[in-house]
C-alpha positions as CSV (number, residue, x, y, z in Angstrom):
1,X,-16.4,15.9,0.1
2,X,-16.9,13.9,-3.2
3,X,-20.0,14.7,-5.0
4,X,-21.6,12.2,-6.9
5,X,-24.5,12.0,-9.0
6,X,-26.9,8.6,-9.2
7,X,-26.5,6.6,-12.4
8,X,-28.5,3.2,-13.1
9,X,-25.4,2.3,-15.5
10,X,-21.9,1.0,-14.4
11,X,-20.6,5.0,-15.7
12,X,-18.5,6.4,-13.2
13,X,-20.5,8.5,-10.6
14,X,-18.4,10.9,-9.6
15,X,-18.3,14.4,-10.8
16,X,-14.9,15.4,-10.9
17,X,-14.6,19.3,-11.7
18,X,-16.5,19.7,-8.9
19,X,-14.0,17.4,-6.7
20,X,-10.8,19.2,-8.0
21,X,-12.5,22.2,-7.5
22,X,-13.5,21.6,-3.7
23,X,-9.9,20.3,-3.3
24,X,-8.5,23.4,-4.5
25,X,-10.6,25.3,-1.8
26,X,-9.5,22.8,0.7
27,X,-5.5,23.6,-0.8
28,X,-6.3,27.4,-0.4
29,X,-7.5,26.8,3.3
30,X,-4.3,24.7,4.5
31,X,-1.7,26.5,2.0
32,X,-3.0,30.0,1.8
33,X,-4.8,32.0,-0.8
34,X,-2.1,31.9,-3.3
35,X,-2.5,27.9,-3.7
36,X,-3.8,26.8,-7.4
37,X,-4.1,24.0,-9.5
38,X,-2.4,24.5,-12.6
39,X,-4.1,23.8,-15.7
40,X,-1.2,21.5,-17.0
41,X,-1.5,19.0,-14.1
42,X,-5.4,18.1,-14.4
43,X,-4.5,14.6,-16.2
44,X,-2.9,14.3,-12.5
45,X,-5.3,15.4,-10.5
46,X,-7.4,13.6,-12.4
47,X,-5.4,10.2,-11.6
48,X,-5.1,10.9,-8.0
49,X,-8.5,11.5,-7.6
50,X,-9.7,8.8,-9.5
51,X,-7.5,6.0,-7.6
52,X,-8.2,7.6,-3.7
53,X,-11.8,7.8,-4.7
54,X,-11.4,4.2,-5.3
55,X,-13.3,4.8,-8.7
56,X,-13.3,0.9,-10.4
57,X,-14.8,2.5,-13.7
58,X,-12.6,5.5,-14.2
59,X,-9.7,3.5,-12.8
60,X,-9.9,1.0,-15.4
61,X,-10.0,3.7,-18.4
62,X,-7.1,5.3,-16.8
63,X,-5.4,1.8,-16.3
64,X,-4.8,2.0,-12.3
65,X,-5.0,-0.5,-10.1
66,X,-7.0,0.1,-7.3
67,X,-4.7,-2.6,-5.2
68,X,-1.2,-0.9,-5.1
69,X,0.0,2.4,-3.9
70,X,0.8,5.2,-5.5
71,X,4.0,6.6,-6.5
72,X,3.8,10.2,-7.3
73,X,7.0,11.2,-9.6
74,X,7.8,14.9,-10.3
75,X,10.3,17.9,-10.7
76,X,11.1,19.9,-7.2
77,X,8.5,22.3,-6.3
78,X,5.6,20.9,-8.2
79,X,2.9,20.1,-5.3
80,X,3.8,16.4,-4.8
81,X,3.3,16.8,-1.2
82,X,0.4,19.3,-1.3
83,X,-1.0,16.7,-3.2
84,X,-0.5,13.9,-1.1
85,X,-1.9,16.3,1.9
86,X,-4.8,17.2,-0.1
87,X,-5.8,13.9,-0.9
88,X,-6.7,12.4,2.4
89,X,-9.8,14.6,2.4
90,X,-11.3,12.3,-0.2
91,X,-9.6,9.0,0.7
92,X,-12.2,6.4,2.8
93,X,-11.1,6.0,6.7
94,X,-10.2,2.5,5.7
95,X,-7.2,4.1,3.3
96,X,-6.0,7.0,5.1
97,X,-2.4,6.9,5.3
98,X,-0.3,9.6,7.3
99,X,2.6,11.4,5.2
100,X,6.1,10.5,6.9
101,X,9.1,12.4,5.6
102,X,12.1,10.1,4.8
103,X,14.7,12.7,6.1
104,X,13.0,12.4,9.4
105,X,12.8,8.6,9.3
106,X,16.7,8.7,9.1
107,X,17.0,11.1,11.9
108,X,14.6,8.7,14.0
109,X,17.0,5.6,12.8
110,X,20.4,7.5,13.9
111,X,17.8,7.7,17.5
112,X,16.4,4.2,17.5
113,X,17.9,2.4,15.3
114,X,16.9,-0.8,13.8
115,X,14.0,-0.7,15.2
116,X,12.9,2.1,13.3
117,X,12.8,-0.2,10.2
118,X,9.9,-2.6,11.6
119,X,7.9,1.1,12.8
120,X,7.2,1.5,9.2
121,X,7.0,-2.2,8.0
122,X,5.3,-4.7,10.2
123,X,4.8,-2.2,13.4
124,X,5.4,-5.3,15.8
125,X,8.3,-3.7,17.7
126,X,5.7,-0.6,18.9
127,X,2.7,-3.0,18.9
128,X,0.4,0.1,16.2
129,X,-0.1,-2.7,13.6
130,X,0.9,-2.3,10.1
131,X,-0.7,0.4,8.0
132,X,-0.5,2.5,5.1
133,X,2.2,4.7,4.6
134,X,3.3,7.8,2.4
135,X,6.9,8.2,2.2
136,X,7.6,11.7,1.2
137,X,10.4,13.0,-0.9
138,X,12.6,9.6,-1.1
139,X,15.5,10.5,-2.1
140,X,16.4,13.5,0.0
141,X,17.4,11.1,2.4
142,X,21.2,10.1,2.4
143,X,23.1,6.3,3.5
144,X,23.8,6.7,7.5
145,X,25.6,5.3,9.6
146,X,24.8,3.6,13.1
147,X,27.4,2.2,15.2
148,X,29.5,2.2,12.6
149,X,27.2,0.6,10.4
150,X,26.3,2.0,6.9
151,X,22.5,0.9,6.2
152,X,20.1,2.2,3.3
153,X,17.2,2.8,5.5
154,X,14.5,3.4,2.8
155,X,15.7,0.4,1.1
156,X,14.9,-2.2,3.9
157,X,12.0,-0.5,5.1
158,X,10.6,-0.5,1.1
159,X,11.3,-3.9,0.6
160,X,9.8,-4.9,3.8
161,X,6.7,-2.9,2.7
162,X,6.5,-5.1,-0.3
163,X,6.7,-8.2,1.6
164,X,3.7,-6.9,4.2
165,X,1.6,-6.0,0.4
166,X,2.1,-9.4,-1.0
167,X,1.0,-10.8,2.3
168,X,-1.7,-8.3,3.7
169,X,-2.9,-5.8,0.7
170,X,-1.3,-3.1,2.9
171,X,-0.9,-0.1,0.5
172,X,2.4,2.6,0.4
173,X,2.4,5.3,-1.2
174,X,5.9,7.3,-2.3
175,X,6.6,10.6,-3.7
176,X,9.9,11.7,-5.3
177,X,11.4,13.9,-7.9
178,X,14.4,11.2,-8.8
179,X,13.6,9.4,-12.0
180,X,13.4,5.4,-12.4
181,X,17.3,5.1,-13.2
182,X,17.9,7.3,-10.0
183,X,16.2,5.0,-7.7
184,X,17.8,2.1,-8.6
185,X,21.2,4.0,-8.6
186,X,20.2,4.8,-5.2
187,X,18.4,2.0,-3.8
188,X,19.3,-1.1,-6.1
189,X,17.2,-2.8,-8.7
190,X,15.9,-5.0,-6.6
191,X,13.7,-2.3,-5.0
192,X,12.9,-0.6,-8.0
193,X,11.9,-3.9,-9.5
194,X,9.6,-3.8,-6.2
195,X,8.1,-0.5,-6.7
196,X,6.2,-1.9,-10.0
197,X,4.4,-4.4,-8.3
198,X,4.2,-2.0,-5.1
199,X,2.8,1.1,-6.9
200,X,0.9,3.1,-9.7
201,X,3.6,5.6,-11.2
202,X,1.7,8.5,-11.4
203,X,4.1,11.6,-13.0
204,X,3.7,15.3,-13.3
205,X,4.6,16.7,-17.0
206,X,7.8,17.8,-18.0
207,X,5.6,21.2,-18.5
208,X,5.1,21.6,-14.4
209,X,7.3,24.2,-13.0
210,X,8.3,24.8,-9.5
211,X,5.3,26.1,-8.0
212,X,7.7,28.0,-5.1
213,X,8.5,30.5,-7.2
């Protein structure tokens, strides 16, 4: 899906109008007719693309690093999850990642419990291996309880994702609409100090508006 044109120079060789513009197609096709990229949001297209493309050159310019994960910050409604969606249609088979909603990961933990926590880290308990992961809409999630026990299930399972990057390159990708402050009132400092070295912050303007209306 991502056109390219031959260059003898180190230049990046992608043509990216053309990419956004087959992704928007692809957006109409799974979204419906009414789906659109909004002319304020091409600086992040432009970074999303750029990193699952896996673009060295642009990446560089645009100061990501090709070896963490993404964390896609924005207000409610702006296509954060669209965008994740979207995305795996240009992302190598080697970095496909399914999208895994944190409120459901909670409901699984009140099910499973604990074990829930190494599904999404280290995958030993169900023997799938560990892989990446996007984590959608952290935050929405809220502190359970099981057996009595209050646990911050995002918060283990993000800081055992941390642990499986430094040791195996295994990326995760996040996206949310709380701000930096917000997930550390929520989760502690300790992950958000993780989520530098985890991920690229990549953030919708102040100028996107919710695209549900």
């Amino acid at each position: 899906m991502a056109p390219q044109q031959n260059h003898p120079d180190d230049k990046s060789t992608f043509d990216y109008p053309k990419i956004i513009a087959l992704l928007e197609q692809q957006g109409k096709k799974l979204f419906g007719q009414h789906f659109h990229f909004r002319q304020q949001d091409q600086p992040t297209l432009l970074q999303l693309a750029v990193y699952f493309l896996q673009d060295q050159t642009k990446a560089t310019e645009l100061k990501i690093n090709l070896h963490k994960g993404i964390l896609l910050s924005g207000p409610i409604g702006c296509g954060k999850t669209s965008l994740m969606t979207l995305m795996r249609h240009i992302t190598p088979p080697q970095n496909n990642y399914p999208l895994k909603s944190c409120r459901d990961i909670t409901f699984e933990f009140i099910k499973h419990g604990y074990d829930i926590i190494h599904r999404y880290s280290d995958g030993i308990i169900y023997e799938t291996g560990a892989k990446n992961y996007c984590f959608d809409d952290l935050g929405v999630e809220n502190n359970i309880k099981y057996y009595g026990n209050e646990c911050n299930v995002m918060a283990e399972i993000l800081l055992s994702r941390y642990d499986l990057y430094v040791r195996k390159k295994i990326k995760t990708h996040i996206t949310t609409n709380l701000s930096a402050t917000e997930i550390e009132n929520f989760y502690g400092n300790r992950v958000r100090s993780r989520l530098r070295e985890l991920c690229n912050l990549i953030a919708f303007t102040n100028a996107t508006v919710d695209k549900r209306k």
